[in-house]
N, C-alpha and C positions, 0 to 999 in steps of 0.2 A: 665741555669738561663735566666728568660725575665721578662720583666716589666706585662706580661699579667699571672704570675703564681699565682696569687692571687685574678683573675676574675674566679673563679672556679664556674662550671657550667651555663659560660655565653659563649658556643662555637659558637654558629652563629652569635652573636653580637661581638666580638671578631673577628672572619673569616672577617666581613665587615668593618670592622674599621683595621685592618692588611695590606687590601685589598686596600680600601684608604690611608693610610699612603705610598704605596709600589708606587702609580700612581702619584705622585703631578702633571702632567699634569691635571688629572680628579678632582682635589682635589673639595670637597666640600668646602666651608668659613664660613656654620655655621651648628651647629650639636646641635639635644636636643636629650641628651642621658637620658632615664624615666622608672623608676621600684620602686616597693614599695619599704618601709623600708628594710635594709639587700641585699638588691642587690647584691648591691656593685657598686653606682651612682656611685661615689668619686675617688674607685678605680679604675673602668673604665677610667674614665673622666683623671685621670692622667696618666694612663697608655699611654695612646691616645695621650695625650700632649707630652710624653716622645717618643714613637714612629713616632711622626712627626718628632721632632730633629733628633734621631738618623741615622742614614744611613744603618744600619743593620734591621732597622723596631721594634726595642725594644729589643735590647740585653741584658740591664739591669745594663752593666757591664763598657759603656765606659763612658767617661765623660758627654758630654750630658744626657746620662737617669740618673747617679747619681745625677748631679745638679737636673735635676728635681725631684727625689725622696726627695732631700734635700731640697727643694723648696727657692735653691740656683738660679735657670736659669732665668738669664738677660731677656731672651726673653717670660719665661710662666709668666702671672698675674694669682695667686690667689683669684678671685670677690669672692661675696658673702659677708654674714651678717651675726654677732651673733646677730640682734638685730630684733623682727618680722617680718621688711619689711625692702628692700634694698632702700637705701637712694639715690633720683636723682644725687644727687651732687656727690655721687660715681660711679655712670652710666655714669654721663658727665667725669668724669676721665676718666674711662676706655676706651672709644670712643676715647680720646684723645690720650690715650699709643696704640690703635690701628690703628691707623693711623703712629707709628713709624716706619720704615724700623728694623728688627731684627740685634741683636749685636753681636750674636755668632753664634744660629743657623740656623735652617734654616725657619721657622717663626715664626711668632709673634702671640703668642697660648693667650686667652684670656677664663679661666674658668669659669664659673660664678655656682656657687652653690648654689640650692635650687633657682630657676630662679621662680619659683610659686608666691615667696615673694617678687616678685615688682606690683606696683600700675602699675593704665594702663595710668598714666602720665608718668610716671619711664617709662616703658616698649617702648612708643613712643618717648624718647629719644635715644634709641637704634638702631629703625627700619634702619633708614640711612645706618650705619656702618653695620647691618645686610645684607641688599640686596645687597650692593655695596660694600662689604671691599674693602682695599686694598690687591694688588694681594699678598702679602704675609702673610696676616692675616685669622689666624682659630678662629670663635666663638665654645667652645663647652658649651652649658649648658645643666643643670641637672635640674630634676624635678620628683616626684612620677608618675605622668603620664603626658600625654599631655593636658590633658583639664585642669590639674593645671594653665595652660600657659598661658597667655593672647594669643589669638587665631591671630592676629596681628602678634605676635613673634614668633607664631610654626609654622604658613603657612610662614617665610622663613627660615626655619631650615629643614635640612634632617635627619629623624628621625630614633631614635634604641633604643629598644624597651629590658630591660632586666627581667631578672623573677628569681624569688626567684630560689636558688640554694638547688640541693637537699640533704635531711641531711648527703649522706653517703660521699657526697663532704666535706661539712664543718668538718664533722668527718674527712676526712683522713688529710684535711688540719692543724687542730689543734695537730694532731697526729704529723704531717711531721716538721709542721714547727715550734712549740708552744711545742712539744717534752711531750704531755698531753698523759695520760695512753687511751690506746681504749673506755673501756666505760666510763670512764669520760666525753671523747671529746664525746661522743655520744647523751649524757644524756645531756651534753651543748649544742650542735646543737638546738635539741628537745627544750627544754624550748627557746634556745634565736629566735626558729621558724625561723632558718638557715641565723639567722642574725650572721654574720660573725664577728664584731665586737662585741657583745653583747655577743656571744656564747665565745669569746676567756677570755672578762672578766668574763666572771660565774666559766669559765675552770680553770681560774689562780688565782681568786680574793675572797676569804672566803669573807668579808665581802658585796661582791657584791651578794653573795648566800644569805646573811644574810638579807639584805634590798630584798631581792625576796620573801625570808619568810615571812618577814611583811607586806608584798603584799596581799600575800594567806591569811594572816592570819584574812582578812576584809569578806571574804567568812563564814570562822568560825564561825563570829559574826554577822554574819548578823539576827542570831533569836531573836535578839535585837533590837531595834532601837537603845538607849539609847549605847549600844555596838557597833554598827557598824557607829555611828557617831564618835566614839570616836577615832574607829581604823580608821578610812577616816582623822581625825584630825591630828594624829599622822604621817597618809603617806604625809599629809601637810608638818609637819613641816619637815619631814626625806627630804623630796625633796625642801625646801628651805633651811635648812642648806647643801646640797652635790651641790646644785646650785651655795651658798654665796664658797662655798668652791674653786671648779672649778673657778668660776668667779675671786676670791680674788688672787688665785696662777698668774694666768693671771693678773691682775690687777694692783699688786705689780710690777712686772717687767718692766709691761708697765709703769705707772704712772714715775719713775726713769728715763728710757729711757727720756719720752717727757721732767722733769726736765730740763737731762742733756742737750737736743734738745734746750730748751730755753735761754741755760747757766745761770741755775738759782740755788744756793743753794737751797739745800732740807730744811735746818732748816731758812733760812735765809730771809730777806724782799724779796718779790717777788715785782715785775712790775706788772700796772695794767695786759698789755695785758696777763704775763703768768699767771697771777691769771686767768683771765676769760679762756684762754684757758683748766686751768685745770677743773675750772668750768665745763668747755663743755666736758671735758674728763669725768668725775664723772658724765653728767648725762646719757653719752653714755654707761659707766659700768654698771647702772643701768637697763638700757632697755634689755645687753646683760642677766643681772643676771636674769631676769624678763624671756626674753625665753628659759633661761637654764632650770629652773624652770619647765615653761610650757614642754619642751619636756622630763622631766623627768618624769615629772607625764604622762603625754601621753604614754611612754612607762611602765611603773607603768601597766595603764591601757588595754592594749595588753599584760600583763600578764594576767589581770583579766579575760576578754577575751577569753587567751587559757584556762584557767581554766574552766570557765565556758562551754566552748567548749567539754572539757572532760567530764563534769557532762552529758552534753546532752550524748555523745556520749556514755556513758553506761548506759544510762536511755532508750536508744534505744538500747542497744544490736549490736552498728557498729562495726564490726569488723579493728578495725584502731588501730594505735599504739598512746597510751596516751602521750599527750605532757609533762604533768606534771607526770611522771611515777615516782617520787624521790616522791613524794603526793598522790601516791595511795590511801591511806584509806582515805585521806579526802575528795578526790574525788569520792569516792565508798559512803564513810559519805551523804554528801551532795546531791548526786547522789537517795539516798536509803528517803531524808526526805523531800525531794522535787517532781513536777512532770516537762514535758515536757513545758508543757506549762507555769510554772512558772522559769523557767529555760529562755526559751525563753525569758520572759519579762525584765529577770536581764540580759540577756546580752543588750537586748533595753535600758536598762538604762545605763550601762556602753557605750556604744556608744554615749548615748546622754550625756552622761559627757565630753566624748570626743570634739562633738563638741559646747558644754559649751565653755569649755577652749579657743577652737579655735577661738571660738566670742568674746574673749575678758572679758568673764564671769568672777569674783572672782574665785579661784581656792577654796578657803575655800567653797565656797559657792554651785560650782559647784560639791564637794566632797561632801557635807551632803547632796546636793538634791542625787546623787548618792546612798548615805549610806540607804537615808529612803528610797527609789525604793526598794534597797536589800531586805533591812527588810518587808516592806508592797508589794510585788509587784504588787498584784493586782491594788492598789491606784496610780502606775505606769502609767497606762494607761489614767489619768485625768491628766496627767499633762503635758505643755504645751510645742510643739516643742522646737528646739534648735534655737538660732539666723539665721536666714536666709541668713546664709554666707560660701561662699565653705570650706571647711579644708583645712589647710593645712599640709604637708608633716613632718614627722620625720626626726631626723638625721643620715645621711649616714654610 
């Protein structure tokens, strides 16, 4: 057992970061570890933090890597944001808890996830503690690539670089560990495009299959307009209610906690100050429910994506293996009423819903410009870029 058994198909990134961990004379003090969706940013990134503590280089098993797996350890920070962009005031924090001397192990690890999502004022309160930590402080963040980065923050980071893992990994992994029949775990690899998380919920979770189907099923309707706005409406509302959903589990807990933090009855008169605090709590839930939202539909849309991917792909005759192979005929359907080049255009539109959304677009909105590209796609091509703003990164 190690903390790095679940970085599958990330063996040279892995071999260097081992490597590091095993030298703390050589240590580097900040690391941007970068690979698309499904990597395995996350995984990595704590595996690493857990492997600096331990003294064995990530054994998995002794107290050190458990706390961190537990995200128990005095000494790892957890950064990052559920909420679009990382807020200054939690970057000044963290500079702050990196400058502490460590409490139990042996440094003071500081994560920060999805490092894309800070502004490049955010980003220049960081640089300090970047160049010069102190001698026992590691930065590691994560980001879909490096040009995600504010370029400031990755020219002092030493970088590692992961890449999608491949299906027959995620296969054995769901198999080994998730205890999923062979081709099941297969056919989940495949569709979640060896997203490792994605793939285990499709393997384990019917009705995560089920909201996949109503995915596909905006393809179907697309010789509508009238129909394919309707199914674009409906993936609206499927991903703002699993968004309120996620959010609200989280939210209840939280909300109690800060209560009982302010020593304040739950039913009972509050104090101005915990009023406004929770004020401030409730509009922080919102912003979180709001990018849950967004990357749900984003990944929504990297199903549509591989779909359409498959239509091209047997409209040409490539000999590849169908991501959507559980969709066969509809994919052969679709494939058979359509051409190459109108194919092409609906995935330019799903891309450019994509980065709709990213710009901050209405999702409603950015979903029915989507649905009538489907339907019309030639009329596709009249209509006007996305927001001239980078994308940002899926979740890990």
């Amino acid at each position: 057992m190690s903390v790095w058994d679940e970085a599958v198909g990330q063996d040279q990134a892995v071999a260097q970061l081992v490597d590091a961990a095993a030298r703390p004379e050589a240590m580097t003090h900040a690391w941007l570890i970068t690979g698309p969706p499904g990597s395995g940013r996350s995984v990595v990134a704590r595996a690493f933090a857990a492997a600096l503590q331990c003294s064995a280089g990530g054994c998995g098993t002794c107290d050190q890597c458990r706390a961190v797996e537990h995200r128990s350890h005095p000494d790892v920070l957890d950064g990052g944001t559920q909420k679009l962009v990382i807020g200054i005031d939690d970057v000044r924090e963290w500079v702050t808890l990196a400058a502490r001397t460590p409490a139990m192990g042996r440094w003071r690890v500081i994560v920060v996830e999805d490092a894309d999502r800070m502004l490049e004022r955010t980003g220049n309160v960081l640089l300090k503690s970047l160049e010069e930590p102190p001698p026992h402080t590691v930065w590691i963040l994560t980001a879909p690539s490096p040009f995600d980065v504010l370029v400031t923050v990755r020219s002092r980071c030493r970088h590692v670089a992961l890449r999608i893992p491949p299906v027959e990994a995620v296969t054995k992994l769901l198999v080994e560990r998730d205890g999923v029949e062979p081709e099941a775990a297969h056919l989940a690899a495949l569709e979640a495009q060896c997203h490792i998380g994605v793939a285990r919920l499709l393997a384990k979770d019917p009705e995560a299959q089920a909201r996949r189907r109503s995915v596909l099923a905006i393809p179907r309707a697309a010789s509508s307009v009238a129909q394919a706005v309707i199914a674009a409406g409906e993936l609206d509302v499927v991903a703002r209610e699993q968004a309120d959903a996620v959010v609200k589990v989280r939210e209840d807990r939280e909300r109690a906690e800060l209560v009982e933090q302010l020593g304040e009855a739950p039913r009972g008169r509050m104090s101005t100050f915990a009023r406004q605090r929770l004020k401030e709590y409730d509009e922080e839930s919102g912003k979180r429910a709001k990018r849950t939202q967004v990357d749900t539909l984003d990944l929504a849309l990297v199903d549509l994506l591989a779909f359409y991917r498959d239509v091209l792909a047997v409209q040409l005759g490539a000999s590849v293996e169908l991501i959507n192979a559980r969709h066969t005929d509809w994919v052969v359907d679709c494939a058979r009423s359509s051409s190459p080049p109108v194919t092409l255009l609906r995935l330019e539109a799903v891309e450019r819903a994509r980065e709709h959304l990213a710009g901050n677009v209405a999702p409603a909105l950015a979903l029915e410009a989507m649905a009538v590209a489907l339907a019309l796609p030639q009329l596709s091509q009249t209509v006007p870029s996305s927001p001239n703003q980078p994308r940002q990164g899926a979740a890990t």
